[in-house]
DRENNUZA-602629 format. One record per residue (C-alpha): y negated, z negated, x; residue in three letters. Coordinates in Angstrom, 2 decimals. Example, Ala and Ser with C-alpha at 12.3 -4.5 7.8 and 13.67 -1.06 7.14 Angstrom:
2
   north      up    east residu
    4.50   -7.80   12.30    ala
    1.06   -7.14   13.67    ser
END
This chain:
517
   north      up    east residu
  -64.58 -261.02   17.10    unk
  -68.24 -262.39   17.97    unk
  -69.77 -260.60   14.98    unk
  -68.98 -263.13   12.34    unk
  -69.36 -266.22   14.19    unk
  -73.15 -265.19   14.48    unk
  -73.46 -266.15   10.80    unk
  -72.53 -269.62   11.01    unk
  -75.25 -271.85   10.38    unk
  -74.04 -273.86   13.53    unk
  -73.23 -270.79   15.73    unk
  -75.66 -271.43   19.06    unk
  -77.13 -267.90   19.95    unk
  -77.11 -265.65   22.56    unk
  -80.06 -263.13   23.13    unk
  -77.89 -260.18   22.11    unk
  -75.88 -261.79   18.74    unk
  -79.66 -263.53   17.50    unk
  -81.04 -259.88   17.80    unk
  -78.09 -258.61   15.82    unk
  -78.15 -261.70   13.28    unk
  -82.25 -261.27   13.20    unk
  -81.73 -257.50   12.76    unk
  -79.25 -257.67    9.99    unk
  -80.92 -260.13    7.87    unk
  -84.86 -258.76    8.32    unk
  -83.09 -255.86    6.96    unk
  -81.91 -257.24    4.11    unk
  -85.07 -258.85    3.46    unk
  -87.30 -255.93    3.88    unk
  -84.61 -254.28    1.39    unk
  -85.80 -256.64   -1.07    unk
  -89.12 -256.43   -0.08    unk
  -88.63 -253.01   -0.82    unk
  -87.33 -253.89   -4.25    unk
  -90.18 -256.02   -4.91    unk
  -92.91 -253.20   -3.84    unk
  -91.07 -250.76   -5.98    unk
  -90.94 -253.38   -8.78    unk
  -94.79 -253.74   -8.53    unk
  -94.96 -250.16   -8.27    unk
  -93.20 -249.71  -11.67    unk
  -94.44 -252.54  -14.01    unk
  -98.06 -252.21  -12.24    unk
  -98.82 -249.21  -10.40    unk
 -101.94 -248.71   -7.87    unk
 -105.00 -249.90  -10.08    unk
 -107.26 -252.20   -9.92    unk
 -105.19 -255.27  -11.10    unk
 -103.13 -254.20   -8.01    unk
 -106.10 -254.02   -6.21    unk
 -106.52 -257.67   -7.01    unk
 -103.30 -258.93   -6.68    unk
 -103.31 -257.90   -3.00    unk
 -106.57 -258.40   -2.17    unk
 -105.45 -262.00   -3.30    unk
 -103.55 -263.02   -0.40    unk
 -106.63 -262.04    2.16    unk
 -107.98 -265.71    1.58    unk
 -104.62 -267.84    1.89    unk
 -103.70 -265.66    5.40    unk
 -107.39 -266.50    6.28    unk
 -106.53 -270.40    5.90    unk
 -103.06 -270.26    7.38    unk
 -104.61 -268.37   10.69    unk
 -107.56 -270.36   11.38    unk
 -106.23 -273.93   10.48    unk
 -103.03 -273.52   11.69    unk
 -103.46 -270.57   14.22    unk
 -101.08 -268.30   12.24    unk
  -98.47 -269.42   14.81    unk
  -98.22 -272.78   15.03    unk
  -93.96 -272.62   15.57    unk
  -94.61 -270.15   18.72    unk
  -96.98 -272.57   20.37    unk
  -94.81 -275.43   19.60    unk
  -91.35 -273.68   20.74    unk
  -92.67 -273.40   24.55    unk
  -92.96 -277.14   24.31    unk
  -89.70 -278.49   22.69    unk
  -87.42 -275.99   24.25    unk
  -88.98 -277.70   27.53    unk
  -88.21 -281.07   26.00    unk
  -84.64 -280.20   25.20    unk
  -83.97 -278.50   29.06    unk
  -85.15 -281.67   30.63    unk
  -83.27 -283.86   27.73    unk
  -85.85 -285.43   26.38    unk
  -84.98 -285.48   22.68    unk
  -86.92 -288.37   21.65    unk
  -90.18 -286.83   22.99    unk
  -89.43 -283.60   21.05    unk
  -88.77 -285.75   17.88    unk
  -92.02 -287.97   18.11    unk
  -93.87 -284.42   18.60    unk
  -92.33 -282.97   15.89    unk
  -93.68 -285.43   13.62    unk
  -96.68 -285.99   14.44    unk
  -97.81 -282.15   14.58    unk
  -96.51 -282.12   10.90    unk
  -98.03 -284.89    9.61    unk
 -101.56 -284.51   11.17    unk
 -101.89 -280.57   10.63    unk
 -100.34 -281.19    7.01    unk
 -103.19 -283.30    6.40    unk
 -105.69 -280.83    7.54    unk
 -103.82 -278.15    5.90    unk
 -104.05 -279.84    2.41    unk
 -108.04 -280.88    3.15    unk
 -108.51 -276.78    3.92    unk
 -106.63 -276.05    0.89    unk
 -108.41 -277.87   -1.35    unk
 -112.14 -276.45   -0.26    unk
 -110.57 -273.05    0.10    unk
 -109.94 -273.76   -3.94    unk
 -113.70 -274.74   -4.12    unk
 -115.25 -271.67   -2.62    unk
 -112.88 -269.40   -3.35    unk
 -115.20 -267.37   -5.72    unk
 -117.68 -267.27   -2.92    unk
 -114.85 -265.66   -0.28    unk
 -113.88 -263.19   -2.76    unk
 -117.72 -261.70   -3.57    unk
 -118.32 -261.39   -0.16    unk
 -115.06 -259.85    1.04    unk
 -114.70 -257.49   -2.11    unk
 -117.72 -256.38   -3.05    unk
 -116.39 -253.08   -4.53    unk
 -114.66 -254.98   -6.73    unk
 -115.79 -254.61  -10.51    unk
 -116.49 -258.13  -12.58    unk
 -113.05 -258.21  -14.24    unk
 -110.95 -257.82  -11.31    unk
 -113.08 -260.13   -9.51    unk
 -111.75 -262.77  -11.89    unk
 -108.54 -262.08  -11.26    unk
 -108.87 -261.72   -7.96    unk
 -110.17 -265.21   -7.70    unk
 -107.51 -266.33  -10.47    unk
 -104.65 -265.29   -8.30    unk
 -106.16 -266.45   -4.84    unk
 -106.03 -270.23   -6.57    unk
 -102.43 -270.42   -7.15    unk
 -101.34 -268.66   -4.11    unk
 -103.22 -270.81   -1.72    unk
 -100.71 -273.97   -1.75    unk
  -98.17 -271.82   -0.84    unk
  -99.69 -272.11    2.59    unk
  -98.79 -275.51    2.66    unk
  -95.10 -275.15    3.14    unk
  -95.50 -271.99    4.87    unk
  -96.78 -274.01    7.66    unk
  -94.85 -277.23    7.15    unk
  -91.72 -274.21    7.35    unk
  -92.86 -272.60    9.88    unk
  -92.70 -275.17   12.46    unk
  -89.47 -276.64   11.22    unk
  -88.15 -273.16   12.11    unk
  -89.37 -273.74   15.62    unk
  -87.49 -276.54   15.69    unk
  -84.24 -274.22   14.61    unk
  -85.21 -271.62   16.88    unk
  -85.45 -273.76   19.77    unk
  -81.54 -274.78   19.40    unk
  -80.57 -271.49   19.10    unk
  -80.07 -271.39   15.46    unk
  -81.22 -268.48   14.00    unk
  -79.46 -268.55   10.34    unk
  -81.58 -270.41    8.16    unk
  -84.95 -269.46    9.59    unk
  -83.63 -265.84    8.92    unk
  -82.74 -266.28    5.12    unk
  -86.59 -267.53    4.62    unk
  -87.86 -264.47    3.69    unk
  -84.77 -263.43    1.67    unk
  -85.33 -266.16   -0.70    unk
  -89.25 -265.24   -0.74    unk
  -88.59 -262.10   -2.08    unk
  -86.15 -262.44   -4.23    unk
  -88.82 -265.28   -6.05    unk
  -91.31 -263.10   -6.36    unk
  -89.39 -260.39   -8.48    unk
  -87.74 -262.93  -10.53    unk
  -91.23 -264.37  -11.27    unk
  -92.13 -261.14  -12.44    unk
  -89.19 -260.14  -14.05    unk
  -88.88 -263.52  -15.94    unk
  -92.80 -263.94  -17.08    unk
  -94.32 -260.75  -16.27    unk
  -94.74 -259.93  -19.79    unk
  -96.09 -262.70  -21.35    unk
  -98.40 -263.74  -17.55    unk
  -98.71 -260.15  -16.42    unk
  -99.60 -259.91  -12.90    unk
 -100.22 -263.25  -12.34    unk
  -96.06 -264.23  -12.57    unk
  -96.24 -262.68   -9.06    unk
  -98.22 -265.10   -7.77    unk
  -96.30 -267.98   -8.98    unk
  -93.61 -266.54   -8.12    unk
  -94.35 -266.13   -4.36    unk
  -95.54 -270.32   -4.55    unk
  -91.59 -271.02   -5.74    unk
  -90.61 -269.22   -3.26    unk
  -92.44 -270.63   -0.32    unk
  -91.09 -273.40   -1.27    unk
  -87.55 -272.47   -1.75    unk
  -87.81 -270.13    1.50    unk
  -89.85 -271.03    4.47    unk
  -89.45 -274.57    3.41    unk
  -86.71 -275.56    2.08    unk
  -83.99 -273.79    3.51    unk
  -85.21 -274.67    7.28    unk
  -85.44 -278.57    5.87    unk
  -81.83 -278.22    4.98    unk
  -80.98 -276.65    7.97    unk
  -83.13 -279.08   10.32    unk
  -81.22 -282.17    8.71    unk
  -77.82 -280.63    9.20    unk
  -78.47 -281.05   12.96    unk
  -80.22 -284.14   12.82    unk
  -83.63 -283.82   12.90    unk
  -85.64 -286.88   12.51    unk
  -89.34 -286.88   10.84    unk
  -90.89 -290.16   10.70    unk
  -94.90 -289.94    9.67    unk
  -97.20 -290.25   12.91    unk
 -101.24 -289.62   13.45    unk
 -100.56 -290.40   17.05    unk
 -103.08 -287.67   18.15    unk
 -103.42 -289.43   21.83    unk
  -99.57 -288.33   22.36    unk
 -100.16 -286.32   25.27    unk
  -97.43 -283.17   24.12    unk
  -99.34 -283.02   20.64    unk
 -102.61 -282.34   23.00    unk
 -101.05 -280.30   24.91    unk
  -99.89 -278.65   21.50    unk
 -103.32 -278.80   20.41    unk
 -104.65 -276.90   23.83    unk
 -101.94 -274.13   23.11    unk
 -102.85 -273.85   19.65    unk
 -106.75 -273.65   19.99    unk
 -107.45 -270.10   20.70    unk
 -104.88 -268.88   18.13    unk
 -106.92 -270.91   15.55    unk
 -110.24 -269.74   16.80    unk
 -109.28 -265.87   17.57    unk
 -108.55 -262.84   15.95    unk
 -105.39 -260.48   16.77    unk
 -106.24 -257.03   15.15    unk
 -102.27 -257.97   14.96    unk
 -103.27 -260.04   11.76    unk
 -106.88 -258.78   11.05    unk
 -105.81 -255.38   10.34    unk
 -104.35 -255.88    6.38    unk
 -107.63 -257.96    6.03    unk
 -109.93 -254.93    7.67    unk
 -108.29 -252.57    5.82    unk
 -108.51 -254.06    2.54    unk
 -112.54 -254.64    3.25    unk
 -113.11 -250.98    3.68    unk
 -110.91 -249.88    0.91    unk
 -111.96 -252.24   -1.97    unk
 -114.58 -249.65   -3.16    unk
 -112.04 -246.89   -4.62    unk
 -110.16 -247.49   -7.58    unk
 -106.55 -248.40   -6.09    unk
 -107.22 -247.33   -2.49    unk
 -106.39 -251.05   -1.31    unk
 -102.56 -250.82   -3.18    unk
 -101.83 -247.32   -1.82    unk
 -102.59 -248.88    1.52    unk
 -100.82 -251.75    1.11    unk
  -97.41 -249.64   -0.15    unk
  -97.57 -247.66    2.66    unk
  -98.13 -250.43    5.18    unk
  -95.07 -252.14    3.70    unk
  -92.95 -249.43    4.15    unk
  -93.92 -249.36    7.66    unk
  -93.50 -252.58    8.02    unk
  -89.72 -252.34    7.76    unk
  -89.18 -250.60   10.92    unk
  -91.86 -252.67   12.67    unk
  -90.07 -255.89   11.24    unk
  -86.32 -254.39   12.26    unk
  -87.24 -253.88   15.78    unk
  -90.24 -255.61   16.90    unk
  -90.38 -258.87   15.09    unk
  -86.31 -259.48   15.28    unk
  -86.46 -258.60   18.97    unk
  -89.53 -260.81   19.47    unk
  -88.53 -263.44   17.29    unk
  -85.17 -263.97   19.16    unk
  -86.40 -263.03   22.32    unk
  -89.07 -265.74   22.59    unk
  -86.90 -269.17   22.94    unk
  -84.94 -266.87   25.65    unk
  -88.41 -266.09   27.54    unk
  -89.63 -269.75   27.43    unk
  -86.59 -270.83   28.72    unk
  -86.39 -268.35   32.05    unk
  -89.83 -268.83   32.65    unk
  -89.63 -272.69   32.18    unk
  -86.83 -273.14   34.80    unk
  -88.93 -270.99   37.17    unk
  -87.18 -267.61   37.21    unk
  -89.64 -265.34   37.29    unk
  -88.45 -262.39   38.50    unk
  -85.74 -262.27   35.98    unk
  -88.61 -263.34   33.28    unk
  -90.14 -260.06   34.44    unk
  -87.25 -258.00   34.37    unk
  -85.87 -259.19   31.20    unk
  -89.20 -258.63   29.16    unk
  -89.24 -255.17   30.64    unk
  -86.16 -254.30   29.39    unk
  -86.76 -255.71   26.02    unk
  -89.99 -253.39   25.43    unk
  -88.18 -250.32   27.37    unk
  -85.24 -250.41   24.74    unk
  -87.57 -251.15   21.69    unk
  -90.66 -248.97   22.62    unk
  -87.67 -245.97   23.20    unk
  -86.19 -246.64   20.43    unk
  -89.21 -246.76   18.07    unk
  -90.56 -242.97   19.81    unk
  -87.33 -241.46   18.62    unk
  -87.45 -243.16   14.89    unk
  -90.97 -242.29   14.45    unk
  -90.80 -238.72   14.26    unk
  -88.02 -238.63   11.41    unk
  -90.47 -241.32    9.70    unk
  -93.40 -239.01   10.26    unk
  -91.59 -235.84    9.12    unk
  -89.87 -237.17    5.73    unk
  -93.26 -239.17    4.60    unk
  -94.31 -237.19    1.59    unk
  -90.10 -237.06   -0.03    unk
  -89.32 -241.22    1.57    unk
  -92.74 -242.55   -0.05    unk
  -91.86 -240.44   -3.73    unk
  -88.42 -241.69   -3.87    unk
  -89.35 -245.14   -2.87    unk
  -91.99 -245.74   -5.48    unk
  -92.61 -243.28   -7.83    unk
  -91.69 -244.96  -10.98    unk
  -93.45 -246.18  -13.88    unk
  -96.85 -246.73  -13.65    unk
  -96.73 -244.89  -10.30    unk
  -97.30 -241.21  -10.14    unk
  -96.55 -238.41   -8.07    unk
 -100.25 -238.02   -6.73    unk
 -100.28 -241.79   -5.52    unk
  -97.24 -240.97   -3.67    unk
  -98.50 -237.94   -1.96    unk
 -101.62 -239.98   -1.27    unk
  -99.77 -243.06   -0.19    unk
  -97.29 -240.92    2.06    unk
 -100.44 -239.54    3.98    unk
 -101.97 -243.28    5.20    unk
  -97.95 -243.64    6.05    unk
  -97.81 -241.01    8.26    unk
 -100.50 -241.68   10.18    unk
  -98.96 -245.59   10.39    unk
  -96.09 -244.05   11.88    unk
  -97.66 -242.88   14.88    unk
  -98.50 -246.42   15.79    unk
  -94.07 -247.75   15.57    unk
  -93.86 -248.25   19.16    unk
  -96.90 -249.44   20.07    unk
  -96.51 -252.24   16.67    unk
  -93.17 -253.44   18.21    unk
  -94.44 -253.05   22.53    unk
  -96.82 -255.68   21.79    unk
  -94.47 -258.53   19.67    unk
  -92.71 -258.50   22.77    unk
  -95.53 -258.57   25.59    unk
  -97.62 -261.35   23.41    unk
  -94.49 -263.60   23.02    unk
  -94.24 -263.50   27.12    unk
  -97.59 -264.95   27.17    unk
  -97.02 -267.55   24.90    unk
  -93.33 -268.19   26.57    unk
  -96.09 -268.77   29.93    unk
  -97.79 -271.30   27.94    unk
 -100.98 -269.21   28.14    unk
 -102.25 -268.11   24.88    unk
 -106.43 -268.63   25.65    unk
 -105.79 -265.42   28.18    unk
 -104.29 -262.78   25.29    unk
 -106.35 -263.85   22.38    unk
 -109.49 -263.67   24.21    unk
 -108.74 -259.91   24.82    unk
 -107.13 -259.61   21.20    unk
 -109.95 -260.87   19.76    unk
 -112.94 -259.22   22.17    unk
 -110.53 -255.57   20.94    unk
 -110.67 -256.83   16.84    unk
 -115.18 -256.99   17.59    unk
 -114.68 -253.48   18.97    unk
 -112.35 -252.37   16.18    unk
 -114.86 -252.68   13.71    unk
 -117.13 -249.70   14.28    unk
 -114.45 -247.62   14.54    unk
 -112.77 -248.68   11.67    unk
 -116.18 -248.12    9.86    unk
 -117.02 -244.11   11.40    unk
 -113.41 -243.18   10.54    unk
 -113.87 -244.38    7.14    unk
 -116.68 -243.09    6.54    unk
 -115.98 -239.39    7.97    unk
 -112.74 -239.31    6.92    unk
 -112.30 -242.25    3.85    unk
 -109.11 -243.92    3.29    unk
 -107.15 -241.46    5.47    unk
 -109.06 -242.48    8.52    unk
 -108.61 -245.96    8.02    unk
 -104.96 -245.71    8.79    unk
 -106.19 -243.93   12.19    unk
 -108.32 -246.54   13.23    unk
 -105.44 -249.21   12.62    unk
 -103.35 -246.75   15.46    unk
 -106.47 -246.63   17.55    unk
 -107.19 -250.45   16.92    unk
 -103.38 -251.25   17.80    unk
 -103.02 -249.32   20.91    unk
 -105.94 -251.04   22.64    unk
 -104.07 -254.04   22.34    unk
 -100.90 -253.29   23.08    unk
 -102.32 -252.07   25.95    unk
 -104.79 -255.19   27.01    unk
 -101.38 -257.60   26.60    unk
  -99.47 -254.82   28.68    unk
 -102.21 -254.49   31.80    unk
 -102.59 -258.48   31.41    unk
  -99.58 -259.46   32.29    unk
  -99.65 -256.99   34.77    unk
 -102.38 -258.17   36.56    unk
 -101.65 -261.38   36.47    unk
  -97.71 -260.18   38.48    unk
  -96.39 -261.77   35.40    unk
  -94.62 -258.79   34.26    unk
  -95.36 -255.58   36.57    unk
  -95.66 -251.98   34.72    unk
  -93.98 -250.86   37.31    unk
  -91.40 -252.52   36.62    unk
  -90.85 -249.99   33.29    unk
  -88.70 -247.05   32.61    unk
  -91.10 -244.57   32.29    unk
  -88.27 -242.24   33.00    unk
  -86.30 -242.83   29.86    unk
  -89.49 -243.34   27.88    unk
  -91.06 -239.98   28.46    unk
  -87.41 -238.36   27.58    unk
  -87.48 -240.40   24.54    unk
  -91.46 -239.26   23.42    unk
  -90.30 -235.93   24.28    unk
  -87.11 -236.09   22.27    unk
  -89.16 -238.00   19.26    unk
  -91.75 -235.42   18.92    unk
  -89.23 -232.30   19.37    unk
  -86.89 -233.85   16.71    unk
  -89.81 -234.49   14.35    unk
  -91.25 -231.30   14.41    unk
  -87.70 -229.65   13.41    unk
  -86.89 -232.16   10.77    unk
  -90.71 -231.77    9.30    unk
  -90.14 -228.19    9.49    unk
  -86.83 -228.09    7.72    unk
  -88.03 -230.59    4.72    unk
  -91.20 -228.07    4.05    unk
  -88.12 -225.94    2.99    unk
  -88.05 -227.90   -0.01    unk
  -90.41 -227.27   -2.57    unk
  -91.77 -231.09   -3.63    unk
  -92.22 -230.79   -7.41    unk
  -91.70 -234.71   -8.39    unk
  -88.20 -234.53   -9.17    unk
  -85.30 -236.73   -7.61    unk
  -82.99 -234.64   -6.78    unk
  -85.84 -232.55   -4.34    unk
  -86.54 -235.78   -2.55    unk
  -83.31 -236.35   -1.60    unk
  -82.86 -232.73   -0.85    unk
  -85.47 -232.70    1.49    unk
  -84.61 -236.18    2.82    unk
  -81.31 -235.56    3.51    unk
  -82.40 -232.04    4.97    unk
  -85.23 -233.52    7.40    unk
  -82.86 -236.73    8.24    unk
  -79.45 -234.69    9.23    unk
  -81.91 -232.18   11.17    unk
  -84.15 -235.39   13.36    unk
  -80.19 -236.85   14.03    unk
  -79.11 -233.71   15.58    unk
  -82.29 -232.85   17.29    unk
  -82.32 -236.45   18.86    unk
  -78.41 -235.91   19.69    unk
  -78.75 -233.67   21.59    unk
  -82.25 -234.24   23.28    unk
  -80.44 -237.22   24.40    unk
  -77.75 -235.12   25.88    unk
  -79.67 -232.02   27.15    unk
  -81.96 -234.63   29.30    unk
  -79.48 -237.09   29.96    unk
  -81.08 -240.10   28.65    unk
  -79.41 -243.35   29.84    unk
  -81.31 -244.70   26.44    unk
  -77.76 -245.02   24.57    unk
  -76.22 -247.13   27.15    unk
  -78.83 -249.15   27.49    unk
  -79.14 -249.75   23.75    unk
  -75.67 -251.39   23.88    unk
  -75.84 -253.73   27.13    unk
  -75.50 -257.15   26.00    unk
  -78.21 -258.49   27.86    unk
END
C-alpha cells in the first residue's frame, strides 16, 4: 500500500501521493483553522475588538510581501531544484545560507521600523476605526510583527524540503499554527483578552513554519553556515527572481488588505468578512494551494530539463481537473451558505443575524472557487519558467484597476458588493496569467478541456440550483437541528444532481480525477 508510506517524513514524493499528503493535511489544518474561527467567534464575536484583531495582521503581511516578496521559497525552489538536477549540492547549500542570513537581516531592520510607525500605518489604513480600537489595533500589530521573522526564515527552509520531495514537515506548519493560537486563547484569554491571540499566533510561528521545517531540514542534512556573500551569482540571480514579487501587488494577496480598507467604517463589517473568507478559504486551500504547492517542484523540474511540451500538457491537466472540480463544489457551497455559515459559527458572542450576514459575502466568494484555485496553478508555471517580472507586472497593473471597482461596488451596494468586486478583481487575473502563458506558447489554451469543463459548469450550476431549492424547504429559525436539516437536505440533493449530470453527459471528469499523473 502507497498510502501510508506518503507520511513518512523521509518518503520522496511523487506528484500524485504529495497532492494526496498536501490534501490530507491542509485539511486537517483548515479543520483547526476552523476551530480557531469558531473559537473567536464564541469568546469574541464580530465587534470592533474583532475588528482590530484582524485588521492587525494587515501591517505584518504588508512587511512579509514587500521585504521578502511574500514568496521568497517559490523563487528560491526554481533555483535549488536546478542545483540538485545538475548535482551541485554545495552551490545549493552556500545559497541557502546566504539568502537567510542577508534577508534575515533586512527582515529584522523592517521589523523594527514597522514597530516605530506602526501607529502611523494603522491611522491611515483604518480610519473608520474609533480611538479605542485604534489602540488595540496598534497594540496587537506590535506583537504580531516578529512573527514574520520566522515565517520567512520557515518559509524558505520549506523550499529547501520541497525541493527534495519532502512534503511532511512543511505540511504540519500550519497545523501547529493553529493549534497555538487557540491554546493562547484558551490558556490566557481571560485574564489578556484578545490579545492571547496574538501571542499565541508568535509561539506558533515559531513552533510551526519554523521549527518543524528546521527539524526536518537537519534530518536530511542541511547545512547553514552564516554568509553576506551578496556577489554569489545564484543569490543575484535569487535577488532578480525575487524583485518584482517584492515590488508588486497580486490582488492574490491585496484582496484581505482591500477588503478590510473599505470595510473598517461599519461596526464588525471587517470580522464578518474575514469569517466568511476563511471558510472559503478551505476549499481554495484543499484544491488550489495543495495542488499548486506540490505541483510546483514537479513544473520546475520538466521545464528545467527542457520538456516543454509535457510542461504544457501537464499544467493543463492540473487546472482542467482542479478548475472542474471546483465548478461542481461551488454550487453545493453556494446553495447551503446561509445553514454551513450558522452551524459553523453561531455560538456565543455570535448571533444568528451575523451569520445570515456573513453567509451572504460567502456566497458571493463562492462564485470565485475555480477561478481562486485556476490561477495557483498558472502563476506557479511562471515562476517554475523562472519568469516572475512578466505575471506580476499584469497582477499588479489588474490590483490599480481593482480599486475603483472595489470602491463603486461598495459604495452602491456596501459590504455585499465588496465580496463581488473580489470575484470581479480575481477573474481578471486568473485570466491575464491564463492568456500570458498563452501567448508566450508556454502553455496553449488550446491545449484545455473545454469539453469536460463546460459539462462540469453545467452540472455545477444545475446541481446548485436543486440543492438551494431543496434547503429553502427548511424553515431557518436559528436552531441546530434546522441547519443540519437543511444541510444534509441541500448536500444529499447537489451529490445526486452532480451523479448523475456526470452520467447523463458522460463526463470523463471522474476518470480523470483518479489518473495518477
Amino acid at each position: 500500500m502507497w498510502i501510508p508510506r506518503i507520511f513518512r517524513p523521509s518518503h520522496q514524493h511523487s506528484a500524485l501521493s504529495a497532492t494526496v499528503l498536501l490534501m490530507t493535511t491542509i485539511t486537517l489544518s483548515r479543520v483547526i483553522g476552523y476551530i480557531r474561527e469558531a473559537y473567536i467567534a464564541y469568546a469574541f464575536g464580530a465587534g470592533q475588538q474583532t475588528d482590530a484583531y484582524v485588521a492587525a495582521f494587515t501591517l505584518p503581511d504588508w512587511l512579509n510581501y514587500i521585504v521578502a516578496g511574500g514568496t521568497a521559497s517559490i523563487t528560491f525552489i526554481s533555483i535549488y531544484t536546478r542545483f540538485l538536477a545538475e548535482k551541485r549540492e554545495q552551490d545549493a547549500q552556500k545559497t541557502f545560507s546566504i539568502i537567510i542570513t542577508v534577508m534575515t537581516t533586512v527582515l529584522i531592520v523592517g521589523t523594527i521600523i514597522a514597530e516605530i510607525f506602526t501607529p502611523q500605518f494603522a491611522g491611515w489604513m483604518f480610519h473608520g476605526f474609533t480611538a479605542e480600537q485604534m489602540q488595540l489595533c496598534v497594540h496587537l500589530t506590535r506583537i504580531l510583527l516578529p512573527a514574520q521573522i520566522f515565517f520567512y526564515v520557515g518559509g524558505v527552509v520549506s523550499a529547501v524540503l520541497l525541493s527534495h520531495r519532502l512534503f511532511l514537515f512543511p505540511a504540519l506548519g500550519p497545523l501547529l499554527y493553529n493549534v497555538a493560537i487557540i491554546a493562547g486563547g484558551v490558556v490566557a484569554g481571560h485574564r489578556m483578552g484578545i490579545a492571547s491571540l496574538a501571542y499565541g499566533a508568535v509561539i506558533g510561528s515559531i513552533a510551526g513554519p519554523f521549527l518543524i521545517n528546521v527539524i526536518g531540514a537537519a534530518k536530511i542534512g542541511t547545512g547553514y553556515r552564516p554568509s553576506f556573500e551578496i556577489r554569489n551569482p545564484a543569490f543575484r540571480e535569487w535577488v532578480r527572481l525575487s524583485i518584482p514579487l517584492m515590488l508588486g501587488v497580486s490582488l492574490v494577496t491585496a484582496d484581505d488588505w482591500i477588503l478590510r480598507y473599505f470595510a473598517s467604517s461599519g461596526i464588525g463589517d471587517i470580522a464578518r468578512l474575514n469569517y466568511a473568507k476563511r471558510l472559503f478559504a478551505v476549499p481554495i486551500a484543499i484544491l488550489g494551494q495543495a495542488v499548486g504547492q506540490a505541483s510546483l517542484p514537479f513544473f520546475s523540474r520538466l521545464f528545467g530539463e527542457k520538456k516543454f511540451e509535457e510542461f504544457a500538457d501537464t499544467v493543463n491537466a492540473s487546472v482542467y481537473r482542479i478548475t472542474a472540480a471546483s465548478l461542481l463544489i461551488t454550487g453545493l457551497m453556494m446553495s447551503i451558505a446561509v445553514p454551513l455559515i450558522d452551524l459553523v459559527y453561531r455560538r456565543g458572542r455570535f448571533t444568528f443575524g451575523d451569520s445570515e450576514s456573513t453567509a451572504i459575502y460567502f456566497f458571493w466568494f463562492s462564485l470565485s472557487l475555480a477561478l481562486w484555485s485556476a490561477q495557483a496553478l498558472y502563476a506557479r508555471a511562471f515562476y517554475a519558467s523562472g519568469n516572475t517580472l512578466t505575471p506580476m507586472v499584469a497582477t499588479t497593473m489588474i490590483t490599480l484597476a481593482s480599486l475603483p471597482i472595489y470602491s463603486l461596488l461598495f459604495r452602491t451596494l456596501s459590504v455585499t458588493g465588496l465580496a463581488i468586486a473580489s470575484d470581479i478583481g480575481i477573474a481578471a487575473n486568473a485570466l491575464a496569467i491564463a492568456l500570458l502563458l498563452h501567448v508566450r506558447g508556454m502553455v496553449s489554451l488550446v491545449g484545455m478541456n473545454w469539453k469536460e469543463l463546460g459539462k462540469a459548469t453545467l452540472i455545477g450550476a444545475a446541481s446548485g440550483g436543486l440543492s438551494y431549492k431543496v434547503t429553502r424547504i427548511v424553515v431557518l429559525d436559528g436552531s441546530r437541528r434546522a441547519d443540519l436539516l437543511a444541510l444534509s437536505l441541500g448536500t444529499v440533493t447537489w451529490a445526486a444532481a452532480v451523479a448523475a449530470g456526470l452520467w447523463l453527459l458522460r463526463s470523463q471528469l471522474p476518470a480523470d480525477l483518479r489518473k495518477r499523473s
